[in-house]
N, C-alpha and C positions, 0 to 999 in steps of 0.2 A: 544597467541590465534589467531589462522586462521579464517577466514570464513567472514570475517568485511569487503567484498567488494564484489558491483556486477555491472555484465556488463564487455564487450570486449575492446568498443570502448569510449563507454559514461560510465568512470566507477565513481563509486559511491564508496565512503571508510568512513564507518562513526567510531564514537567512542562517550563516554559516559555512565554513571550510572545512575539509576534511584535515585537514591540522593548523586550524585557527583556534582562538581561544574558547569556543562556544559554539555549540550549535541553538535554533532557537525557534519559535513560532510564535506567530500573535491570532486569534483567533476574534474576530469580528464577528456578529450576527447570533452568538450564543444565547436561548433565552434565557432571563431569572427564573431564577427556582430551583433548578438540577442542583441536587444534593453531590456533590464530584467529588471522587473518590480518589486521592493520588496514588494511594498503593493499588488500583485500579488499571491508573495510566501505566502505573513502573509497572506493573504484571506484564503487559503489551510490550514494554518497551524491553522487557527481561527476554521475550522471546525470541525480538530482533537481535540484539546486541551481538557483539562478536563473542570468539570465544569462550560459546556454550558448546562445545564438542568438536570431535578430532578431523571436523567435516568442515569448521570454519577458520576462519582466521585465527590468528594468535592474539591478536591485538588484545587490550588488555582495556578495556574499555569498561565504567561501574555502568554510563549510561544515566547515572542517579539523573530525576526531573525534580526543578524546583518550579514549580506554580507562582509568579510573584506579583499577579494583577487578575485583577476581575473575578473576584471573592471575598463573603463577607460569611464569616460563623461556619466555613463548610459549603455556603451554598454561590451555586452562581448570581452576580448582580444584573448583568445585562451589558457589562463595561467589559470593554476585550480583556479576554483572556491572552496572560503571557505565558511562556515557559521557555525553561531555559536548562539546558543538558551540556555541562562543560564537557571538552577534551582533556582526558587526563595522559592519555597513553601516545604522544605524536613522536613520529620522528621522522623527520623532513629530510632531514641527510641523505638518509636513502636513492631523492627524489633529485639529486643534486642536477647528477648525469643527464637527465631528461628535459632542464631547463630551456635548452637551443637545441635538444636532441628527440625528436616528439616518439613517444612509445609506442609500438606499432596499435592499430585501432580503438587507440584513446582518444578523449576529445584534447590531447594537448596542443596541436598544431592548430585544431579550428578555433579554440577560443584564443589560444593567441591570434590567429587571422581577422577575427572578427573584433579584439578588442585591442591587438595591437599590446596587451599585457596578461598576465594573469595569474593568477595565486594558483605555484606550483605543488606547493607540499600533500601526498596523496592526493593527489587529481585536484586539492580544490575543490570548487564548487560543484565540478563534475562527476566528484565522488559518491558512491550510495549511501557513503553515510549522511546525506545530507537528508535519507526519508528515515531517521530517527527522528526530526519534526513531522513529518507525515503519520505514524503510529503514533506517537504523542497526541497531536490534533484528532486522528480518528477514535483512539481512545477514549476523547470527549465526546467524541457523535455519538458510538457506542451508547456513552453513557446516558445522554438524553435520549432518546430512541428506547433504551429502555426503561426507563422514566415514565416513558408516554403513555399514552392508552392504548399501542400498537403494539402487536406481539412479532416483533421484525427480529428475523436472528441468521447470522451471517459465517458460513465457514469455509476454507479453503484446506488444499491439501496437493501435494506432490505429486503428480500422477504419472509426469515420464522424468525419466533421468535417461538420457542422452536415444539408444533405442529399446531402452528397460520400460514399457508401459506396463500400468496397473490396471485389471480389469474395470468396469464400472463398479461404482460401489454408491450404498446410498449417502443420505445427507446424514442418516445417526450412525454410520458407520463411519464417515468423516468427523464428527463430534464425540466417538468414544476411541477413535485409535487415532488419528493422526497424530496427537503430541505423544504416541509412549516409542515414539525413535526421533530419534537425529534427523531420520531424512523429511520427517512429517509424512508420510504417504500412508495412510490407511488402509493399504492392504497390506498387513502386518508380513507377508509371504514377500511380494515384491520390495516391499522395503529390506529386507535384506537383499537382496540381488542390489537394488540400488547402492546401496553402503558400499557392500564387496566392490561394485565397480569405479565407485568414488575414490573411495582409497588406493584403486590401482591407477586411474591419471594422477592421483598427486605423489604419487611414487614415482611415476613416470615424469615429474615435472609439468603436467599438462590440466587442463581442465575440462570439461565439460558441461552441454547447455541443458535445461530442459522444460518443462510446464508446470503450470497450478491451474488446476482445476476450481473452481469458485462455485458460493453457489449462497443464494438469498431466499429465504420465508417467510412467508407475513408480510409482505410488502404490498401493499394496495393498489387497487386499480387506478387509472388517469393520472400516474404521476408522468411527465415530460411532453415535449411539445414537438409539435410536427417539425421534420428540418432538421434547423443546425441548435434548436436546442430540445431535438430527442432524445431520450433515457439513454438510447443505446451507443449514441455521436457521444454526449458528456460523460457515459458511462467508456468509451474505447479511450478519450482525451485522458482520462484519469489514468487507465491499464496502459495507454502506452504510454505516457510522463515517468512511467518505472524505469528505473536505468537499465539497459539489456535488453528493454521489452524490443520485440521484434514483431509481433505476432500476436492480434485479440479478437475475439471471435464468442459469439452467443447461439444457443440452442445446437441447430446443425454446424452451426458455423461455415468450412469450407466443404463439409461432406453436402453442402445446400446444392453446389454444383451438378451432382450426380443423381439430384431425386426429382422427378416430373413436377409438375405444378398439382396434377389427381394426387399424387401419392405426398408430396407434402402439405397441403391446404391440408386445415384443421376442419371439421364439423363442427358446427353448435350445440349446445344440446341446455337445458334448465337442470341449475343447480339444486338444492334441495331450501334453498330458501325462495326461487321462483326465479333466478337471476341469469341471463342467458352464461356461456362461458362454452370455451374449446373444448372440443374434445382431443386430450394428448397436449403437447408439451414441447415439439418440436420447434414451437417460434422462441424458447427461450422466456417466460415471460414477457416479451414486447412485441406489441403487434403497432404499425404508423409509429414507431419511437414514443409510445405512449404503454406504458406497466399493465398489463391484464388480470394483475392478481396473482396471476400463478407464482411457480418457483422462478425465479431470475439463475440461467447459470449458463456460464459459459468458459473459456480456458484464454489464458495469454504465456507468450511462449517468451522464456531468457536463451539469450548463447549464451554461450561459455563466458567466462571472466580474461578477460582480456589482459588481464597482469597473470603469466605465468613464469620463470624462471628456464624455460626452453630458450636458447639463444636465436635470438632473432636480428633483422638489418634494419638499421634507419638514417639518416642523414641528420647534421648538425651542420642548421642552416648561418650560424655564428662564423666556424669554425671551415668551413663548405667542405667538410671529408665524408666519405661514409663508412660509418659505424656499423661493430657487430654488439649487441647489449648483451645482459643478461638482466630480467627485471627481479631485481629480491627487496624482500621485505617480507608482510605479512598477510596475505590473501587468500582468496576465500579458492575452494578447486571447483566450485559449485553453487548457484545461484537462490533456485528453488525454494531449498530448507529456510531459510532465514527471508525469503522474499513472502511467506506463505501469510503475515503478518501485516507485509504491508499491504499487498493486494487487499489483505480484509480489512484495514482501513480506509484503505479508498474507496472501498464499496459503503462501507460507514457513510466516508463524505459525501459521496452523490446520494444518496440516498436522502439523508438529512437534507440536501441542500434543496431537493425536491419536496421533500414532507413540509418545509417551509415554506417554497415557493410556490404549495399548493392551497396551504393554507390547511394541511392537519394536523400540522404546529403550530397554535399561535407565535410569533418570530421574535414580541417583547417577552413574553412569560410562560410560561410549559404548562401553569396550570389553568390560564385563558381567562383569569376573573380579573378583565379588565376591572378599573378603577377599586379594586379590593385593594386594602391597603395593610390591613393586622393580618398579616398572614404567618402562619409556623416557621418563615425561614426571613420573616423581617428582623433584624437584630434589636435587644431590648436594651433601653434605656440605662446605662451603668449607673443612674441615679436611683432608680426604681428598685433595685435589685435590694 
């Protein structure tokens, strides 16, 4: 199986089942120096995990990360980074019924079709627990990013649950409310209306789809390149690699349809250091798939969760009868809240993967003094001591 790695520079290779022994990532291209914080990573990873509220799964998951490569004294060496987050809570039993019986709009049927096998126990590979290595790894971009000499800072937040949209809001108003609820949406008003409605499809046995809104600062000009490796192409591969994703979109996104070419072209005008720049913000930060400096923001949309407990009809192509199910276990009635984490990850990774492959990261070391060698995060001699 292909496709289990992302990024040029900063790459990212994970591996894992949704009830295999581990989940995992190896991270390649990190430089030395970054001082990495693991209660840093767990923070991110505290935020994804299940079983933070009565909105997600039950699963009973710590999530704990152990870091077991590509560090010396605290700091990074420039040798990949491993990490590793066991499975503590699986139960596969569950999943028995759906071996030869594929769940309705799951990937069960197509990766058996395409591999002829597959690791059934929660979805497997096709499970979203599988972007607990994705928060993991972006946890570390994070952290080098802020490290750097660039002031880049990246938040996301819940903005529709099913046709519950939240007005516009700003970027410190996503930074001071979205984590004080369950649904993360930062308009502390609509976030109850979300809740209320959430609890009534999982009462109802059903679920419901809806957005996260994203959005980046401090992100510099001339990062990506014309084509298939523009900001905006790398940055959509990223948002739709999310399981669910259906839907991503920057600036106008699809409202681009409805406005003339006068009424959306941006004016020029001199910044206050003499530097030309847009006037407004309509393009999203990118203009040719190339970073303009401004704010990067745009929305990617989840359905609904596709394991609900509503009886549903499928075929067991074993057995050749058709089947009425019913899916139980322990699942999430809503996508959003616990997706809000990872999108800001993956915004992490492209970003980074660009800051290096532009060269405003050195890509061997963060603090760019080549052939320095006595440097504060070189480890000292247990002789000397």
């Amino acid at each position: 199986m292909n496709g289990n790695e992302f990024g040029r520079l900063f790459r990212v290779t994970t591996y894992g089942e949704s009830h295999g022994d581990a989940m995992g990532a190896t991270i390649s291209g990190c430089p030395a120096g970054v001082e990495l914080s693991v209660e840093d990573i767990q923070h991110e990873l505290d935020r994804r995990k299940p079983g933070q509220s009565m909105i997600t799964t039950s699963r009973g998951e710590p999530d704990a990360v152990v870091v077991n490569s590509g560090t010396q004294d605290g700091y990074t060496t420039g040798t990949p980074i491993g990490m590793v987050v066991q499975n503590k809570d699986a139960r596969s039993g569950k999943y028995e019924p759906y071996v030869t019986a594929p769940r309705p709009s799951h990937g069960d049927f197509t990766y058996s079709a395409k591999f002829g096998t597959r690791n059934w126990g929660g979805g497997g590979r096709s499970s979203a627990r599988e972007t607990v290595n994705w928060v993991a790894a972006g946890a570390v971009a994070k952290q080098v990013l802020e490290q750097s000499e660039y002031d880049i800072e990246v938040k996301a937040h819940v903005n529709q649950i099913g046709d519950i949209e939240a007005p516009p809001v700003s970027f410190d108003e996503i930074l001071e409310h979205s984590e004080e609820n369950d649904v993360r949406c930062a308009h502390p008003e609509t976030a109850e209306k979300m809740q209320e409605a959430i609890e009534q499809y999982q009462k109802e046995g059903d679920s419901i789809g809806g957005s996260i809104y994203f959005e980046a600062q401090g992100v510099p000009r001339g990062l990506g390149a014309p084509r298939f490796d523009s900001f905006s192409a790398r940055l959509g591969q990223a948002m739709m690699a999310v399981p669910a994703a259906t839907a991503f979109e920057f600036g106008l996104g699809r409202e681009a349809r409805e406005w003339t070419g006068s009424d959306r072209n941006e004016n020029w005008e001199f910044d206050e250091e003499g530097d030309p720049r847009p006037v407004g913000n309509k393009h999203g930060g990118i203009q040719g798939g190339i970073t303009t400096g401004q704010p990067i923001y745009g929305e990617m949309t989840l359905h609904a969760p596709t394991s609900i407990p509503k009886k549903q009809r499928t075929v067991d192509w074993e057995t050749g009868e058709e089947k009425e199910i019913q899916v139980v276990g322990r699942h999430d009635p809503v996508l959003p809240p616990r997706g809000v984490p990872v999108v800001e990850a993956m915004l992490y990774l492209t970003i980074l993967d660009f800051m290096l492959l532009g060269g405003h990261i050195n890509a061997d070391r963060l603090d760019g003094a080549v052939g320095e060698y006595d440097t504060q995060y070189h480890p000292s001699s247990p002789q000397n001591e």
